[in-house]
VEXDREN-2710 file (C-alpha; in Angstrom, 1 decimal):
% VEXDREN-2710
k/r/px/py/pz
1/UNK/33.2/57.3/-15.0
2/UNK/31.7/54.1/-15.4
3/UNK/30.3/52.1/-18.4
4/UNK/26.4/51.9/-18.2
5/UNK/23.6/48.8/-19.7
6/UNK/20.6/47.6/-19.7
7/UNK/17.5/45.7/-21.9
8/UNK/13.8/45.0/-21.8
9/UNK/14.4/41.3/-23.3
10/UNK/15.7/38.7/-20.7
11/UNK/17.8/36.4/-23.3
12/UNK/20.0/39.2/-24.0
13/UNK/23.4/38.2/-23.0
14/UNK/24.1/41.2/-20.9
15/UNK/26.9/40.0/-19.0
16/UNK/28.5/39.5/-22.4
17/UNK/27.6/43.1/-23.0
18/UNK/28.9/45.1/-19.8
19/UNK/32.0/42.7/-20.1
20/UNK/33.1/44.5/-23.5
21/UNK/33.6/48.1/-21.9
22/UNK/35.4/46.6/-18.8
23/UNK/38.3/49.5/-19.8
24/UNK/35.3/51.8/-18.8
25/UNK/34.9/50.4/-15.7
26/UNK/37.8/47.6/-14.4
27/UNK/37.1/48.1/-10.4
28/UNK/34.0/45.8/-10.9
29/UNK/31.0/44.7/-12.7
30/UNK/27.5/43.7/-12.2
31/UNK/24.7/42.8/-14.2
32/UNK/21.0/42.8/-12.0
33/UNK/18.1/41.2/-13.4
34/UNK/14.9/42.4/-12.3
35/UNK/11.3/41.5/-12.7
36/UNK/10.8/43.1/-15.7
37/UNK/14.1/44.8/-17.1
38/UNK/18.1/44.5/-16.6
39/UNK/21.1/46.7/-15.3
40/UNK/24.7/46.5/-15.8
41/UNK/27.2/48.2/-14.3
42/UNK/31.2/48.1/-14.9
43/UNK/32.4/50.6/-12.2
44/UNK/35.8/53.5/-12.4
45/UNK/36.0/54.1/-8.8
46/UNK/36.5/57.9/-8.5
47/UNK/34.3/58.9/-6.0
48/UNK/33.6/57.0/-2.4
49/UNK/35.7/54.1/-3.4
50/UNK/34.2/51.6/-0.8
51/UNK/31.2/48.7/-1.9
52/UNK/28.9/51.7/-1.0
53/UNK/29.3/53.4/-4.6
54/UNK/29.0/50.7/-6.7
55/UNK/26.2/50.5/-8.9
56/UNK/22.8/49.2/-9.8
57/UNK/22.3/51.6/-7.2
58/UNK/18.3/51.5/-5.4
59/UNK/16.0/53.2/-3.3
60/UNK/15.3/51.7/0.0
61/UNK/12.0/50.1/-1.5
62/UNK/13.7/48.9/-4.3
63/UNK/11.5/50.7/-6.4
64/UNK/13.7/52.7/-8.0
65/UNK/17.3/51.6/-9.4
66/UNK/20.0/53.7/-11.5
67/UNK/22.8/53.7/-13.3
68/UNK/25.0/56.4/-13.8
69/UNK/28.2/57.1/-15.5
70/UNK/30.0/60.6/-15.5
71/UNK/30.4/63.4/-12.6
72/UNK/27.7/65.7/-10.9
73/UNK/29.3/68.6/-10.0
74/UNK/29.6/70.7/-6.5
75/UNK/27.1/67.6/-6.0
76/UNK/27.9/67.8/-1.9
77/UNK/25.4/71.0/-1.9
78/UNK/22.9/69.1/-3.3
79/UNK/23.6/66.3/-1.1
80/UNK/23.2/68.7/2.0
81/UNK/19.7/70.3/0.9
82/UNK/18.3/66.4/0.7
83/UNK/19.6/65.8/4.1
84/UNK/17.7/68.2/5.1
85/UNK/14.4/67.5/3.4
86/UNK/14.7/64.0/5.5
87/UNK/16.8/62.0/2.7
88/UNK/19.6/58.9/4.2
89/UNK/22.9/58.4/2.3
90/UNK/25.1/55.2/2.6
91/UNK/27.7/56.6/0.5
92/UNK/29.7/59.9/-0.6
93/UNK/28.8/59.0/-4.0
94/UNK/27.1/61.5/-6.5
95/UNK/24.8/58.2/-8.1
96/UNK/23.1/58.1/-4.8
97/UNK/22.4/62.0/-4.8
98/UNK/20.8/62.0/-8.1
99/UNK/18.9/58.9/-7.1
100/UNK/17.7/60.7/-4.3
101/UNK/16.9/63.7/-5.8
102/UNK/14.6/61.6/-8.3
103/UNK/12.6/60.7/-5.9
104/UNK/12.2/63.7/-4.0
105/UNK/11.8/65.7/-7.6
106/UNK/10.7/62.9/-10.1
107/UNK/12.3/64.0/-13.9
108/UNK/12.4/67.2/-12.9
109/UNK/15.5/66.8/-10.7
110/UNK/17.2/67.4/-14.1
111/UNK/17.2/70.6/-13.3
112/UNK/18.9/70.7/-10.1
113/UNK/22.6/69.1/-11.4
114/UNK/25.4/70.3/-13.7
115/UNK/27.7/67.7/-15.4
116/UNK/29.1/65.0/-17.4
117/UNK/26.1/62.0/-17.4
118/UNK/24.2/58.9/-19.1
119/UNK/21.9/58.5/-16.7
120/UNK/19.3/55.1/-16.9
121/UNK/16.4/55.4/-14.0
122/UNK/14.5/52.6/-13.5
123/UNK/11.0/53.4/-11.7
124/UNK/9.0/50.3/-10.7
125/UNK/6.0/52.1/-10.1
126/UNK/5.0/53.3/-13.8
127/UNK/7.3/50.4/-15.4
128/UNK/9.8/52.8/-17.1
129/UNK/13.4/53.3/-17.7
130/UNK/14.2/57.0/-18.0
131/UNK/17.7/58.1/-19.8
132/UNK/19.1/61.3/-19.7
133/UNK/22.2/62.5/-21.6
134/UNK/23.9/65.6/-20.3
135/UNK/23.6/69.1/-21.7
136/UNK/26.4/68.9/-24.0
137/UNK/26.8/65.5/-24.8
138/UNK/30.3/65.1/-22.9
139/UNK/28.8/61.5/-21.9
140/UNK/27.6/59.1/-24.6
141/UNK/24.5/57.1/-24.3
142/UNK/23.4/55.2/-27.2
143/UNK/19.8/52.8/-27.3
144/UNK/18.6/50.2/-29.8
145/UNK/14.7/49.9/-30.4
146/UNK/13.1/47.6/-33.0
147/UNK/9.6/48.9/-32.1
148/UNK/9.5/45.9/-29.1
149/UNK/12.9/45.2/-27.9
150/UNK/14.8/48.0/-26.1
151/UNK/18.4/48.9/-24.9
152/UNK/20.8/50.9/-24.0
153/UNK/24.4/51.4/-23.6
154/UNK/27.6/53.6/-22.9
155/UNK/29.5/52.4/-26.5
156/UNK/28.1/50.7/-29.3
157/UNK/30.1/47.3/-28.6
158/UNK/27.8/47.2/-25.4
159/UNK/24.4/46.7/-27.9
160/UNK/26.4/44.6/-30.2
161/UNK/27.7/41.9/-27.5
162/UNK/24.5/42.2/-25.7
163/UNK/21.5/41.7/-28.0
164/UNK/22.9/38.0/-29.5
165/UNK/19.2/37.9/-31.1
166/UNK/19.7/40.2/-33.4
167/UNK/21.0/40.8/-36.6
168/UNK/22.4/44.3/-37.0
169/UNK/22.6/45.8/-40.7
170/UNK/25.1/49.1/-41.9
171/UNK/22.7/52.3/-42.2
172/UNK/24.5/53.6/-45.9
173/UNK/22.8/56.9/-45.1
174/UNK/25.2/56.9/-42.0
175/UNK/28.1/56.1/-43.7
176/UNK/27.6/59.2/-46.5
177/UNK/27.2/61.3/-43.7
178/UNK/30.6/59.9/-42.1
179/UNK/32.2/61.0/-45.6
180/UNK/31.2/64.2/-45.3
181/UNK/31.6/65.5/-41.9
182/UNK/34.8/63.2/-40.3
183/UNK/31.8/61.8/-37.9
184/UNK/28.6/60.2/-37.3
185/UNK/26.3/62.8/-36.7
186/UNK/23.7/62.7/-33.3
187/UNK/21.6/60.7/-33.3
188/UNK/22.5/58.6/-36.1
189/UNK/24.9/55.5/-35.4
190/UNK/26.6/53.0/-38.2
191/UNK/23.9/51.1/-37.3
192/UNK/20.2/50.8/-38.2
193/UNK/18.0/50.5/-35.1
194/UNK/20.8/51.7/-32.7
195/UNK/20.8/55.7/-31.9
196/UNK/22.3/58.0/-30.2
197/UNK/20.5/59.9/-27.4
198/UNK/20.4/63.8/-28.4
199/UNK/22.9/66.1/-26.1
200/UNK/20.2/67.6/-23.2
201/UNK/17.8/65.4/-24.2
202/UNK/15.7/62.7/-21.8
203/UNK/14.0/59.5/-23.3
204/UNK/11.0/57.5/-22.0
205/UNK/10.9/53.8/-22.6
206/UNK/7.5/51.9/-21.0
207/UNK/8.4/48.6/-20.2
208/UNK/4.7/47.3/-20.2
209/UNK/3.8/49.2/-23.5
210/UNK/7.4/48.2/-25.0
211/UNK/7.4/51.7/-26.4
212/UNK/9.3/54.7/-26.4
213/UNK/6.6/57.0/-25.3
214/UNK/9.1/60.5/-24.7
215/UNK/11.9/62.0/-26.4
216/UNK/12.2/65.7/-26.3
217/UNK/14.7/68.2/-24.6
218/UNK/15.1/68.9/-21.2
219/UNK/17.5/72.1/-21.2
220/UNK/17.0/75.9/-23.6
221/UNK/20.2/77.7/-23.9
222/UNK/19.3/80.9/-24.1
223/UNK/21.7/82.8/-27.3
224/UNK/21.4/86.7/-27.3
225/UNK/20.8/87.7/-30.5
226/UNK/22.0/91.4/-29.8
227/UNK/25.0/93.3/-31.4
228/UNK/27.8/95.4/-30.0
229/UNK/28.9/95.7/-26.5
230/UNK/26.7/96.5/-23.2
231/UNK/28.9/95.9/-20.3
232/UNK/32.8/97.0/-19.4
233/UNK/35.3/94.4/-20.7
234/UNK/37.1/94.5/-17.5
235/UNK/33.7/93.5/-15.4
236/UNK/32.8/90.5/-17.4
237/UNK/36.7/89.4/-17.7
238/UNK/36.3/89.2/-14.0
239/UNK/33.4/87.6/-13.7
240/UNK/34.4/84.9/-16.4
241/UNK/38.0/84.3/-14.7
242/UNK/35.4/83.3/-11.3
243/UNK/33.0/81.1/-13.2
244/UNK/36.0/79.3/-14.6
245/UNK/38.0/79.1/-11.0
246/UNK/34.9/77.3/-9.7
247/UNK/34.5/75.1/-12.7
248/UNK/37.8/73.9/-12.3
249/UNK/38.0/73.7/-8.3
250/UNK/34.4/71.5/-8.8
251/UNK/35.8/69.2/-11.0
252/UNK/39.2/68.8/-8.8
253/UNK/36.8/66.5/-6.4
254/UNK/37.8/63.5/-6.5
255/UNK/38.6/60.9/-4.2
256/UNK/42.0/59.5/-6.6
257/UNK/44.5/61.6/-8.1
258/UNK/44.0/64.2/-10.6
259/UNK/45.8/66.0/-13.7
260/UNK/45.6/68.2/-16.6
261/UNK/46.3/67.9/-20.5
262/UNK/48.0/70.7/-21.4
263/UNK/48.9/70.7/-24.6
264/UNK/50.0/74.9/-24.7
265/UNK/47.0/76.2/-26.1
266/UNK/45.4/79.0/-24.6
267/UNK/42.3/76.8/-23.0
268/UNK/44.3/73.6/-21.0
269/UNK/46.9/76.8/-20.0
270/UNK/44.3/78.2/-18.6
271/UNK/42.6/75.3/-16.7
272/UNK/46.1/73.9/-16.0
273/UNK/47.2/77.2/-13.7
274/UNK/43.3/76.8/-12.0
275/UNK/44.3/73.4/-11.3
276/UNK/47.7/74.1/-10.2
277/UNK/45.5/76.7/-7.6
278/UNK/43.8/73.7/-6.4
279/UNK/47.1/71.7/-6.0
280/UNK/50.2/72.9/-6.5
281/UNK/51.5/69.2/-7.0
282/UNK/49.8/68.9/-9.9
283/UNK/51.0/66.8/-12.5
284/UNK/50.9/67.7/-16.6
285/UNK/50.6/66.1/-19.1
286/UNK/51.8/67.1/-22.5
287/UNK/52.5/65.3/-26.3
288/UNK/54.8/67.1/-28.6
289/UNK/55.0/66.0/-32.7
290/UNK/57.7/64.9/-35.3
291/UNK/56.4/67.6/-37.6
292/UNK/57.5/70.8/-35.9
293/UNK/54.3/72.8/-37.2
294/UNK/52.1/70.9/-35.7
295/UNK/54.7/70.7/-32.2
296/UNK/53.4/73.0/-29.3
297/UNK/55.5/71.5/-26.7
298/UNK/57.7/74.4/-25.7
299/UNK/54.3/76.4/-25.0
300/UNK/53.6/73.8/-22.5
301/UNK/56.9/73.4/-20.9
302/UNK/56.6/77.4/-20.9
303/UNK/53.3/77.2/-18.4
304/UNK/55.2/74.6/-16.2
305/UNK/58.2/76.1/-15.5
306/UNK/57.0/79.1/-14.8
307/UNK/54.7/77.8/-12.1
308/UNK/56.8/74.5/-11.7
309/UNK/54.2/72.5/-12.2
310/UNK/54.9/68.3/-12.4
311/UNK/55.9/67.8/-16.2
312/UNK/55.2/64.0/-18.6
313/UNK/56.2/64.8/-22.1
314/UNK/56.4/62.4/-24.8
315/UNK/57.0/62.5/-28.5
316/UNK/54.2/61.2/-31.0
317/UNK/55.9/59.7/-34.1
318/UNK/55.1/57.5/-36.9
319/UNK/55.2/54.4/-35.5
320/UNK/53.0/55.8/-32.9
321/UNK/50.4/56.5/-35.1
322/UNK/50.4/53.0/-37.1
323/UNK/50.2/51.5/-33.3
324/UNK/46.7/53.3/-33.0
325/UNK/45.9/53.4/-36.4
326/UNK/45.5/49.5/-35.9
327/UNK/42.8/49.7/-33.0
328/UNK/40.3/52.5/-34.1
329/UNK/37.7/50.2/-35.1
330/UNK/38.4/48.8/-31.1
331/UNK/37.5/51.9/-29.1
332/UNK/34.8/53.9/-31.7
333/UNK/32.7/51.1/-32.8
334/UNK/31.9/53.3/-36.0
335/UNK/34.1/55.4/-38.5
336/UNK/35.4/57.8/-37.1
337/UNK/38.3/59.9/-38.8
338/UNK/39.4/63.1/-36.0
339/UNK/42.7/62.9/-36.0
340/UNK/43.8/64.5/-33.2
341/UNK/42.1/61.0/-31.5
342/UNK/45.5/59.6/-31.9
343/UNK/47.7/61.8/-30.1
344/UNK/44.8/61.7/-27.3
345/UNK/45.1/57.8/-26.8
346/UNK/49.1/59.2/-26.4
347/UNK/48.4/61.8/-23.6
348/UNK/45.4/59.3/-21.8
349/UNK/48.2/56.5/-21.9
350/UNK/50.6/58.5/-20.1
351/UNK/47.9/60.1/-17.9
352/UNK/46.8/56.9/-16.7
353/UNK/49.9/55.7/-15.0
354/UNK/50.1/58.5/-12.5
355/UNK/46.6/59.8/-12.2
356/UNK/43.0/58.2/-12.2
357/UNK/41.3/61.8/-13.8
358/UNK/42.7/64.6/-16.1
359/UNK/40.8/67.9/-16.6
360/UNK/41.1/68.9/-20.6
361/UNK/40.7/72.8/-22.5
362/UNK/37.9/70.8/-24.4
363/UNK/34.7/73.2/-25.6
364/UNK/36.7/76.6/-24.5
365/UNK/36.6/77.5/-28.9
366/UNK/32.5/76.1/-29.1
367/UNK/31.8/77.9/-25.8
368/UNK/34.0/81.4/-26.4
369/UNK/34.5/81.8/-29.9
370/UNK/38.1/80.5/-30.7
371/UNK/38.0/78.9/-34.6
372/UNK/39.0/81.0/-37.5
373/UNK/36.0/80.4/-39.6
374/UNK/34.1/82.9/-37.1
375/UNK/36.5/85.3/-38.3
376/UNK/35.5/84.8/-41.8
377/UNK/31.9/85.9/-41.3
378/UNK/33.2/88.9/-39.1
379/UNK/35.3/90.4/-41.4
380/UNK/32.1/90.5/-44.4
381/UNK/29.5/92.3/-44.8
382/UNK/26.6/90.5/-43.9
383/UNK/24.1/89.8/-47.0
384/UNK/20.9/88.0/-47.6
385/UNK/21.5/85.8/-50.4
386/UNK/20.3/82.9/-49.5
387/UNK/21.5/78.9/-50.7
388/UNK/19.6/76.1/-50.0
389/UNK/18.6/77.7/-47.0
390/UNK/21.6/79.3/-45.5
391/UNK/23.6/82.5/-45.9
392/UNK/25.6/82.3/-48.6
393/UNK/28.5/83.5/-46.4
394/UNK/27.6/80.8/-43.8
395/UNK/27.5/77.9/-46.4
396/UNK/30.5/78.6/-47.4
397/UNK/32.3/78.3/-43.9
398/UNK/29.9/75.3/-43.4
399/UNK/31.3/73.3/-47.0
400/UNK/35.0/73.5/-45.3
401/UNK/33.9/72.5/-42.4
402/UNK/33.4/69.6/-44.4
403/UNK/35.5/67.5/-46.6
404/UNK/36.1/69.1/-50.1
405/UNK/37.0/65.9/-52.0
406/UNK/33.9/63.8/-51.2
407/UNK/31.3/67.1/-51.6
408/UNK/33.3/67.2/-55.5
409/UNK/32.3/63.4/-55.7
410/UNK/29.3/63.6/-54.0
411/UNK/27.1/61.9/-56.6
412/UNK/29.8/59.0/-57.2
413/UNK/29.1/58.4/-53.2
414/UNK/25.7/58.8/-53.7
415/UNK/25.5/56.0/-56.4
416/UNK/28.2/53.2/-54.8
417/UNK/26.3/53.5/-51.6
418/UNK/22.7/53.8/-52.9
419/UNK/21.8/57.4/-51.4
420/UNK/18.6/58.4/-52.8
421/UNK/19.2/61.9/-54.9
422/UNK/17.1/64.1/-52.6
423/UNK/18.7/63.1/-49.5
424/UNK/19.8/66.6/-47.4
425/UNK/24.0/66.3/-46.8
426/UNK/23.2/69.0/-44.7
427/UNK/20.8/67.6/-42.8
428/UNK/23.0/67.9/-39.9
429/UNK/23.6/71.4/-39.8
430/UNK/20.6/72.4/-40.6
431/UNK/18.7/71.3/-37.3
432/UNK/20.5/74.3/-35.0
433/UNK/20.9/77.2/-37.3
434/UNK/19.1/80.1/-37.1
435/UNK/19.1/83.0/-39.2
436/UNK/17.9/85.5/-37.0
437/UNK/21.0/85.5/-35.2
438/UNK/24.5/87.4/-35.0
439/UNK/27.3/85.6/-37.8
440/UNK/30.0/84.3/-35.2
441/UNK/26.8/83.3/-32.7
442/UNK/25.3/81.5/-35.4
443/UNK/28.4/78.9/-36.0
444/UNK/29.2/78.9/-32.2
445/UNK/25.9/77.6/-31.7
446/UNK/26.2/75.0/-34.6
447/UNK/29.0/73.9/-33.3
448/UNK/28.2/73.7/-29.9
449/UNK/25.3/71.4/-31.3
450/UNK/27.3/69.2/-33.8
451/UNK/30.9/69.6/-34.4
452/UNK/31.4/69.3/-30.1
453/UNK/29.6/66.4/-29.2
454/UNK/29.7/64.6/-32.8
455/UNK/33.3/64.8/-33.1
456/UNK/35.3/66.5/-30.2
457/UNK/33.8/65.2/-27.0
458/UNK/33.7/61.6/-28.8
459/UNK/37.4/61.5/-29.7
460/UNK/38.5/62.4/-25.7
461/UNK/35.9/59.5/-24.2
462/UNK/36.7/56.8/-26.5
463/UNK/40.6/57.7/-26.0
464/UNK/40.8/58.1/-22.5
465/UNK/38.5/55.3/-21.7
466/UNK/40.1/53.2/-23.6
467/UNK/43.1/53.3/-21.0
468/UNK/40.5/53.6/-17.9
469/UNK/41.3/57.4/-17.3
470/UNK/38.2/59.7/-16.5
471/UNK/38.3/63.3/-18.5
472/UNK/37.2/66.0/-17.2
473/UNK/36.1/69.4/-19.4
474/UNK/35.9/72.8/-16.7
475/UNK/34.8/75.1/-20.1
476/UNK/31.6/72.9/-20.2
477/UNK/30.5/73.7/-17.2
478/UNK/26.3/75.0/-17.2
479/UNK/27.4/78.5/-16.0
480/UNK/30.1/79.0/-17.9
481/UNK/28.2/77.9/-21.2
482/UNK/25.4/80.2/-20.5
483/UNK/27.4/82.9/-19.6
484/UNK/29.5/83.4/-22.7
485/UNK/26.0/82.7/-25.0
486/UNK/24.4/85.5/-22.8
487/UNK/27.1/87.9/-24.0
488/UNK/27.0/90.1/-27.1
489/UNK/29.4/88.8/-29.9
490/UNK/31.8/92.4/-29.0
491/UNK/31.8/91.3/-25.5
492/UNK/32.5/87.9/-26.0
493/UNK/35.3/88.4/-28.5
494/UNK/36.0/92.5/-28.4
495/UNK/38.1/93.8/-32.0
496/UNK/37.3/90.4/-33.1
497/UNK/40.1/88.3/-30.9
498/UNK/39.7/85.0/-30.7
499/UNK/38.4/84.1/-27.6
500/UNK/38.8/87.8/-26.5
501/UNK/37.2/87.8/-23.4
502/UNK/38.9/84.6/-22.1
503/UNK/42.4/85.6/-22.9
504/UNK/41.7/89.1/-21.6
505/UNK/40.9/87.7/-17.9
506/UNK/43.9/85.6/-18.1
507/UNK/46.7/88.0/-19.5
508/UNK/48.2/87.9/-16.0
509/UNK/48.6/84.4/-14.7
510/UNK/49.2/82.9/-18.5
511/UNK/50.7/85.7/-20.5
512/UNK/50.5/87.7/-23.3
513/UNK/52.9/85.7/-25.9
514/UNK/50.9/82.3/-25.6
515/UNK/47.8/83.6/-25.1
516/UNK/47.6/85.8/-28.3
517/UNK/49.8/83.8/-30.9
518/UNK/48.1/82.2/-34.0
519/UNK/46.0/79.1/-33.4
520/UNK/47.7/75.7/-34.1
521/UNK/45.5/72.6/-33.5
522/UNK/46.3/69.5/-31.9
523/UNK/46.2/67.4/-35.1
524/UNK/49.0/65.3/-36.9
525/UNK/50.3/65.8/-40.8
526/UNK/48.3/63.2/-42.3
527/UNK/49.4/63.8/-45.9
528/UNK/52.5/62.3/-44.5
529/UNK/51.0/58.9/-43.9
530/UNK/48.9/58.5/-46.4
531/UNK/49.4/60.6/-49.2
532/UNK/46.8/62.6/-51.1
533/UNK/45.1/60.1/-53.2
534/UNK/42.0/59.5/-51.1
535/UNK/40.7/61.3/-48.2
536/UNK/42.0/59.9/-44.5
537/UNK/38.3/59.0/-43.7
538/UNK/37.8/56.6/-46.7
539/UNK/41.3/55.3/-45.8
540/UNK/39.6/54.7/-42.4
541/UNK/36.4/52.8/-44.2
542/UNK/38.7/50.8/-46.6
543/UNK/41.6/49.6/-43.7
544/UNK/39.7/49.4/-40.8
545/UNK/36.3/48.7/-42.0
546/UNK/36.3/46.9/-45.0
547/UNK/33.9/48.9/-47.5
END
């Protein structure tokens, strides 16, 4: 884990710029200046500690130079077939595997590794940077491009401190759409000019042309679009409890130590007892609330003594709260209003002073159908009244998805922040849904598209790196993604259980009372703290940002 830079104009102050995410990488730094472009590195040391892993990393020609921040996983199998085709390593580090495997496979080693990336390739030869986001979007990777000058960076404070020659405007649009959905949606950013790079998605900047001359997708996940069940429950529970043992033992690599968040839901339960297969020393770590309705604590301390796993507990109170409150403009660069993100800077605090990675449930209720809106559309009938194109049924679950008291005043926001009357508000959503397919597999698939990396994945980087501590999600894993979408909506959630097929293959090892009582969260009571006169999110705009 590592924070990422780089620029086409050479009076950017990119030292400045790699400086400002030192919390994403404080084991060392390094900004290299080439003929014609710059990297900048600021380096987590996780795997192959030694000089060897540190970054700009090149090819022995020094054609070819990369950047990379996040994890390749079961990477050492990779690393094994290049050996073979005639490739030198100088390091144990997964960077100089993908760097290898560029040049042995050009963009189309893409294909060849599963994980959490932002990957920047510079290639000499063509004059191009090529940057690839992973599948999901676990890893961020944001650019800014004026039609001359280009960039790119692992946080927005990494453009902001490193292009000192320009003068960066709010995008209004961005800020309506914040209103509405909690978050920024991909690839929009609080700023104009500055993007986001699309989940799965590669980008092609020429260095010579000073233009972006590819953006497009690089991954299809296949979603079956067939109802009712096709295989035994108690096959694909077995094969699903395998995919996820893998996932977890691959992303237990590590050359530091490693831990779980387990907060007592049914997903960090699960990946907590995989991890505790791994390494029986493992060490928890768990966050428990004032409020007792939002407290899963004893759920947690269930899991640990039962397998006497290593137990760090704390409490998250008020003042807690107002201590984080104070620095959310620090770690997300943009509005941002999840707020389960402050009981995550808790747990990544009290991670961090035992353990240099934590593996998190993260994506299991995306991935294997675990929110209660799915349930909604299960339980009606489906009908084909359609509303600004959507099923009426679907828009429905969609609006509370959203925030209620700013779609009411949506034409008061429209007018105090100049949003013209035919902009779509559900622009968002509208880009991954499909008709054509099941009810729950239609919202899995949204989510999976928006809600995950727009809001969830967002809130555990920025909180985890702001304390240095890499995070880990096992449920995100290629296989396991497109194993659960290849399933029919019965198999994947048979009699219409939350996350059926998950709990099913862990009844034994986790057990029935945790894994099939109601559904809590991992939020705080935020009525408490501010009341019900405005929404938290334009508490967030008027405190933090000043609109």
């Amino acid at each position: 884990m590592c924070g990422i830079l780089g620029g086409s104009n050479p009076k950017w102050d990119y030292q400045k710029g790699i400086s400002c995410m030192k919390h994403r990488g404080p084991d060392g730094m390094k900004v290299c200046p080439l003929e014609d472009f710059t990297l900048a590195f600021a380096r987590l040391a996780i795997m192959d500690l030694s000089d060897n892993g540190m970054q700009p990393m090149f090819s022995e020609d020094y054609r070819i130079g990369i950047v990379f921040n996040g994890e390749i996983y079961g990477y050492q199998k990779l690393r094994n077939r290049l050996m073979k085709k005639g490739y030198r390593f100088h390091s144990t580090s997964d960077t100089e595997v993908i760097l290898n495997a560029y040049q042995e496979w050009g963009e189309k080693f893409i294909a060849h590794v599963d994980g959490m990336f932002a990957i920047a390739i510079y290639d000499k030869r063509d004059s191009t940077v090529r940057l690839f986001r992973d599948r999901l979007g676990i890893k961020p990777l944001y650019y800014f491009y004026d039609g001359k000058n280009f960039g790119f960076s692992s946080e927005l404070k990494g453009i902001l401190n490193m292009c000192n020659t320009v003068s960066f405007t709010v995008d209004n649009t961005a800020v309506y759409d914040f209103l509405h959905y909690l978050y920024i949606p991909d690839p929009k950013t609080y700023y104009k000019n500055i993007y986001k790079i699309l989940p799965g998605h590669r980008m092609i900047f020429s260095i010579h042309d000073r233009r972006i001359v590819k953006d497009s997708s690089y991954w299809r996940l296949d979603v079956n679009g067939i109802q009712g069940a096709r295989r035994r429950q108690s096959d694909l529970a077995d094969e699903l409890k395998e995919l996820v043992k893998e996932s977890v033992e691959e992303q237990m690599v590590a050359d530091v130590p490693v831990g779980t968040f387990l907060s007592g839901g049914v997903d960090s339960s699960i990946v907590t007892y995989e991890g505790y297969r791994v390494n029986p020393q493992l060490e928890t770590f768990s966050v428990g609330f004032y409020d007792s309705r939002y407290n899963e604590l004893e759920y947690a301390e269930e899991l640990v003594d039962r397998y006497q796993l290593n137990k760090n507990s704390r409490i998250f109170g008020r003042n807690t709260f107002e201590r984080y409150y104070t620095q959310m403009k620090v770690w997300y660069d943009e509005p941002f209003a999840d707020t389960s993100a402050f009981p995550t800077f808790l747990v990544s605090e009290m991670a961090k002073d035992k353990v240099a990675v934590a593996l998190t449930g993260d994506g299991a209720d995306e991935v294997f159908g675990g929110y209660d809106r799915y349930q909604f559309l299960r339980k009606r009938r489906e009908k084909s009244v359609s509303l600004f194109g959507f099923r009426k049924d679907d828009l429905a679950v969609l609006l509370k998805q959203m925030v209620p008291a700013t779609l009411i005043r949506d034409k008061e926001l429209r007018e105090r922040l100049g949003i013209d009357k035919d902009y779509d508000a559900l622009w968002a959503f509208r880009r991954y849904y499909f008709k054509d397919l099941p009810p729950i597999t239609r919202l899995q698939y949204l989510d999976l598209k928006t809600y995950l990396p727009g809001d969830i994945l967002t809130k555990v980087d920025r909180a985890s790196m702001a304390v240095s501590l890499e995070t880990r999600v096992p449920m995100l894993s290629r296989k396991l993604v497109e194993f659960s979408f290849s399933l029919t909506e019965e198999e994947r959630c048979p009699k219409g259980v939350q996350k059926g097929l998950l709990k099913k293959a862990y009844e034994e090892e986790i057990g029935k009372k945790l894994l099939y009582r109601p559904k809590q969260g991992f939020g705080i009571p935020m009525h408490k703290v501010f009341g019900d006169e405005i929404s938290c999110q334009e508490h967030i705009l008027e405190d933090i940002w000043g609109m």
